[in-house]
C-alpha positions as CSV (number, residue, x, y, z in Angstrom):
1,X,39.7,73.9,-21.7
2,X,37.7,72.7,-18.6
3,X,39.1,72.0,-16.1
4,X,37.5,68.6,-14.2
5,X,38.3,67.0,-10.6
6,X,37.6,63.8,-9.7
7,X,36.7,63.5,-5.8
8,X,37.6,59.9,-5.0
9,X,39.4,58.0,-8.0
10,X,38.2,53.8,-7.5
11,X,37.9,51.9,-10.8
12,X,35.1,53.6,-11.9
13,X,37.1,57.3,-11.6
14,X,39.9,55.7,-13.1
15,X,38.1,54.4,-16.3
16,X,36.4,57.7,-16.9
17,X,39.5,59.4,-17.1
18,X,41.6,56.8,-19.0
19,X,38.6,57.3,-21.6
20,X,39.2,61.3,-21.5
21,X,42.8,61.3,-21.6
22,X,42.6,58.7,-24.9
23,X,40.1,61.0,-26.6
24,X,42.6,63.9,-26.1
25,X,41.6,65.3,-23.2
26,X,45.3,67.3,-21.8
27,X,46.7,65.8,-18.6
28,X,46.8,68.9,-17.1
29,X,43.3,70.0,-16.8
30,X,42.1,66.7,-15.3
31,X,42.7,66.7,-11.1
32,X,42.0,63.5,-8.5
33,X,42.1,63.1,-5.4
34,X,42.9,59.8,-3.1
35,X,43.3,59.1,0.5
36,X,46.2,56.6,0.8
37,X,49.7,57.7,-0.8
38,X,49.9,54.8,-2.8
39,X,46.9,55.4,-5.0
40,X,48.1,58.9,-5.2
41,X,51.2,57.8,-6.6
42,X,49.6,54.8,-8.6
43,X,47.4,57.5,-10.4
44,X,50.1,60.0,-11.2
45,X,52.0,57.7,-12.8
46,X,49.7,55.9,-15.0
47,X,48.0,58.8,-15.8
48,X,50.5,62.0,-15.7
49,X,47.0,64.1,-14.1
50,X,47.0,66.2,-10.9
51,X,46.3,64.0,-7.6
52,X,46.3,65.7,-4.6
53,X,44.4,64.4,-0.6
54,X,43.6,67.9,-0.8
55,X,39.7,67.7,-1.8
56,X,39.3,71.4,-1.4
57,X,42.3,72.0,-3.3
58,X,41.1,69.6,-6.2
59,X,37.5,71.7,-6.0
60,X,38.9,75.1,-5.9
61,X,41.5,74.1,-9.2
62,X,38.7,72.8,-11.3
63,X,35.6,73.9,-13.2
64,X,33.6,70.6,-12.9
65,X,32.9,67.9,-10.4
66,X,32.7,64.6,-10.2
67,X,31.8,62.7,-7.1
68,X,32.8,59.3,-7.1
69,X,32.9,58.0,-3.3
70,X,31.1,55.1,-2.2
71,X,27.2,56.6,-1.5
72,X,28.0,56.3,2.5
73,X,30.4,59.2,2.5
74,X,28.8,61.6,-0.1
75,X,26.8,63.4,2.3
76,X,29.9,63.8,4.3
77,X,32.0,65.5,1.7
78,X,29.2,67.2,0.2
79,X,29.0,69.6,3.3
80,X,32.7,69.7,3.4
81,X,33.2,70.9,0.0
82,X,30.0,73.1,-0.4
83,X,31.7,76.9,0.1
84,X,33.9,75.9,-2.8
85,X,31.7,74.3,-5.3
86,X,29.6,77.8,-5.5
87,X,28.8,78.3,-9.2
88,X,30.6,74.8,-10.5
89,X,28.9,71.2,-12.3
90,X,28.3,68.4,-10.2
91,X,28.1,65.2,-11.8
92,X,27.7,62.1,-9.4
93,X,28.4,58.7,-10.4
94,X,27.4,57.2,-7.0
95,X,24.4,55.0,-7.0
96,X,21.0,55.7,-5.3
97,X,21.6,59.7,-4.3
98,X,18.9,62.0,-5.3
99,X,19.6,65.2,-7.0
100,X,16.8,66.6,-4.2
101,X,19.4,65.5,-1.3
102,X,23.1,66.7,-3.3
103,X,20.6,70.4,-3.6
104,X,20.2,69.7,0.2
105,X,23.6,69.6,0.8
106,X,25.4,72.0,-1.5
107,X,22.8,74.7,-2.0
108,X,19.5,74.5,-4.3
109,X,21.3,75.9,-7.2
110,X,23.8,73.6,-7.6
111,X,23.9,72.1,-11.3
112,X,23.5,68.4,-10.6
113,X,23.7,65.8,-12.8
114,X,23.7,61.9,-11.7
115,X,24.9,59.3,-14.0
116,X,24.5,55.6,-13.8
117,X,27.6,54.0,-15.7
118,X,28.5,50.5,-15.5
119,X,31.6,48.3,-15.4
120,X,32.0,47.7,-19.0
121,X,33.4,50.9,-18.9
122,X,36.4,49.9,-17.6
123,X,37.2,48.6,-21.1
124,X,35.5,51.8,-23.3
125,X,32.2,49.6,-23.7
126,X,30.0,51.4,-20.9
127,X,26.6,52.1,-21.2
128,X,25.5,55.5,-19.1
129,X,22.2,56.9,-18.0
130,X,22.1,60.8,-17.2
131,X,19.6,62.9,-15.7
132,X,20.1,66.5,-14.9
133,X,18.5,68.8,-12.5
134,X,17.0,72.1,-13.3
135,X,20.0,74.4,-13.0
136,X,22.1,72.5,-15.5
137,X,22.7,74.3,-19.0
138,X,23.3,73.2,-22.1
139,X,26.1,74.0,-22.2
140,X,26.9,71.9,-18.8
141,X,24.8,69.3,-20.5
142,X,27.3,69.0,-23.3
143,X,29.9,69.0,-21.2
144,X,28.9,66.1,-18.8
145,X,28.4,63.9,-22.2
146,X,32.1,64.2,-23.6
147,X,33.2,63.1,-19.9
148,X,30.8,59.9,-19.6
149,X,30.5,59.4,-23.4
150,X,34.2,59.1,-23.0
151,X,33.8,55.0,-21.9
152,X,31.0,54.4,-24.0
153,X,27.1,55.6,-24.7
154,X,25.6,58.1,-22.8
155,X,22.1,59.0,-22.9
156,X,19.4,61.0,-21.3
157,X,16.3,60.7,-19.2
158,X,13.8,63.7,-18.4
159,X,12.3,62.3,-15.1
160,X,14.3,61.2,-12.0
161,X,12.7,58.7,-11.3
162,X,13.6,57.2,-14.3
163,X,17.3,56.2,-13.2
164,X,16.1,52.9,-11.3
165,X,15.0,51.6,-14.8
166,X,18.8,52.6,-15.6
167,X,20.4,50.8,-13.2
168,X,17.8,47.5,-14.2
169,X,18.6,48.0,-17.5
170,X,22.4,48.7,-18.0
171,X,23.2,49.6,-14.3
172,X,23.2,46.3,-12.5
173,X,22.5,44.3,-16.3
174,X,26.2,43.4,-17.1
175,X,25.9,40.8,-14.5
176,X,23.3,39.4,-16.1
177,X,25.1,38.9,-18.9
178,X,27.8,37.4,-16.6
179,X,25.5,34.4,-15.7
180,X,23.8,33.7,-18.5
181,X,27.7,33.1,-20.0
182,X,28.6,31.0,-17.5
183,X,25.6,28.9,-17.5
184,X,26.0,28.8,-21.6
185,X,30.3,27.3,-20.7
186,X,28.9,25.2,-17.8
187,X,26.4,23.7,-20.4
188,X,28.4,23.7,-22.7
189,X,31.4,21.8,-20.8
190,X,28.3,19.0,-20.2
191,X,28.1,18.5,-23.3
192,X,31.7,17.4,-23.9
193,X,33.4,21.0,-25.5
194,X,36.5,22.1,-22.9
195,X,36.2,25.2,-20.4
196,X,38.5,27.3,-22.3
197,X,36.8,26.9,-25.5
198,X,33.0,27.0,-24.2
199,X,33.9,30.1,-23.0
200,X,35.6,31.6,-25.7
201,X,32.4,30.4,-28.2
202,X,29.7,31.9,-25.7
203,X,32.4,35.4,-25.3
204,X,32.2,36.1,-28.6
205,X,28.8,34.8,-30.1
206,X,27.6,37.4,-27.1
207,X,30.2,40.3,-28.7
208,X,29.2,39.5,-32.2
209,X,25.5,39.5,-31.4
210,X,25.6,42.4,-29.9
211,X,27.4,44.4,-32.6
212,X,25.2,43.1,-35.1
213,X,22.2,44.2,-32.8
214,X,23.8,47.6,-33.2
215,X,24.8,48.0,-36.6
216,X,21.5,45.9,-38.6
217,X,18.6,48.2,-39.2
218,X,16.4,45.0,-38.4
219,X,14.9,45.2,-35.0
220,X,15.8,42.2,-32.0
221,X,12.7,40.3,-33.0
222,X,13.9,40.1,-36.6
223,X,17.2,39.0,-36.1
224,X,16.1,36.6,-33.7
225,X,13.7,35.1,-36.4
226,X,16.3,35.3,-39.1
227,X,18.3,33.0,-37.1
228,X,15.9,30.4,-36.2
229,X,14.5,28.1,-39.0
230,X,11.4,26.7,-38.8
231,X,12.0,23.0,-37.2
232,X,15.8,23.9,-36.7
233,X,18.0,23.9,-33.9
234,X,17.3,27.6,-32.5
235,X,14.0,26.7,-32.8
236,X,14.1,23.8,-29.9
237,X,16.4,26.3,-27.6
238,X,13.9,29.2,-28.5
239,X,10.8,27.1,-27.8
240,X,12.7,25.6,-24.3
241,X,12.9,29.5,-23.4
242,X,8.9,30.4,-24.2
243,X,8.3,27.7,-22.7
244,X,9.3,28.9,-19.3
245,X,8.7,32.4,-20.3
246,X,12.4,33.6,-20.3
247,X,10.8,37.5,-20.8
248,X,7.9,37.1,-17.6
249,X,11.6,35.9,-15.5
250,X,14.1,38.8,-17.5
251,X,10.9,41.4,-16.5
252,X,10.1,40.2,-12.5
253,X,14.4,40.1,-12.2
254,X,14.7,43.8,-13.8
255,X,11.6,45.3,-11.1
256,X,13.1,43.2,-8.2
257,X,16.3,45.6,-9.2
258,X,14.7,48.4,-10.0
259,X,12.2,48.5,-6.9
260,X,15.6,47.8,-4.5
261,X,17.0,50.9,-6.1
262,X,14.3,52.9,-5.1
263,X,14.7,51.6,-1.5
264,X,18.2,52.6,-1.7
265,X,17.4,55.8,-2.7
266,X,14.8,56.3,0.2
267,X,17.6,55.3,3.1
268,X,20.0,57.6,1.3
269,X,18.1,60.4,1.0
């Protein structure tokens, strides 16, 4: 068994490894480390893993990596850690960091791969983009998918560049989601229902959508249809959308995240 060490162990850490250890993972072979005593304490306990302040000592125990500090320290720990991540996977879950700068930092043959998760996975339901530079194996490659496939879906991408579509399309987009439910329990309240129950109706028409998005072979523009009867009631919400082309506003809102990613990227590199 592989051996993995989380450097920095926030929500995101924490969710990744709470998914390993319920998909069998042993307790033993899974290392974090923390800053403050507390957290250190905090993680042992709910978790039973190894947690140490010790980053070296978390490297030098495992066989993979995964950076999780906020993007303003990476390049920080990177040169830190690089004598003892010779030869070892580096997966990063920190936003915005190039694989061109991590090869910068800890040698050009470092196996890299970045992955773009996103909150749901705090609850199993993530959705995870991965790209891997050119000294990853297959091997490595399987190996970084049961970690992040361990809260979720996690799929490839070939080029780079494609991870700022990633973050505008599951990266950033649970938010999205966010508003457009509130704005459905706020209308909803308007039009005489309670809070508690408007949001509970919205909640689950979103789940239930989405798993039937998932599991019918008809594709989104189907189901859509198949729901909305000529001269029905969809019908007047549908045509109130089109009218003020709901896709040109989902498409300009996606870009405007996208292109910020990129900028991101560019002050980070």
């Amino acid at each position: 068994m592989k051996k993995i060490a989380f450097i920095g162990a926030g929500n995101m850490a924490q969710s990744i490894i709470g998914g390993m250890i319920a998909g069998g993972t042993p307790k033993g072979s899974i290392w974090a480390t923390a800053r403050t005593t507390s957290t250190r304490q905090k993680l042992a306990e709910v978790f039973g893993i190894n947690v140490v302040a010790d980053n070296h000592q978390a490297v030098q125990s495992a066989d993979i990596i995964v950076l999780s500090v906020k993007p303003n320290m990476m390049a920080d720990l990177c040169l830190d850690i690089a004598a003892d991540i010779q030869g070892k996977l580096v997966i990063s879950v920190a936003a915005g960091i190039g694989c061109n700068a991590f090869e910068k930092w800890l040698g050009n043959d470092t196996a890299i791969i970045r992955c773009m998760p996103n909150t749901p996975s705090l609850v199993g339901e993530g959705a995870c983009g991965l790209y891997a530079n050119k000294n990853v194996s297959d091997n490595e490659k399987n190996d970084a998918v049961q970690i992040m496939a361990s809260t979720g879906t996690a799929l490839w991408v070939e080029d780079e560049t494609l991870m700022h579509a990633v973050t505008a399309v599951s990266g950033s987009a649970p938010a999205y989601f966010f508003l457009f439910l509130d704005a459905m329990t706020k209308a909803g309240v308007e039009q005489g229902l309670d809070a508690a129950t408007a949001k509970s109706l919205a909640i689950q028409t979103a789940k239930g959508a989405a798993i039937l998005a998932e599991q019918s072979e008809d594709d989104l523009e189907t189901l859509r249809k198949k729901v909305t009867s000529p001269g029905g009631t969809t019908e007047q919400a549908i045509l109130h959308f089109q009218t003020r082309d709901l896709s040109q506003i989902v498409g300009e809102a996606m870009e405007a995240c996208a292109n910020h990613s990129k900028k991101m990227a560019e002050k980070l590199q």
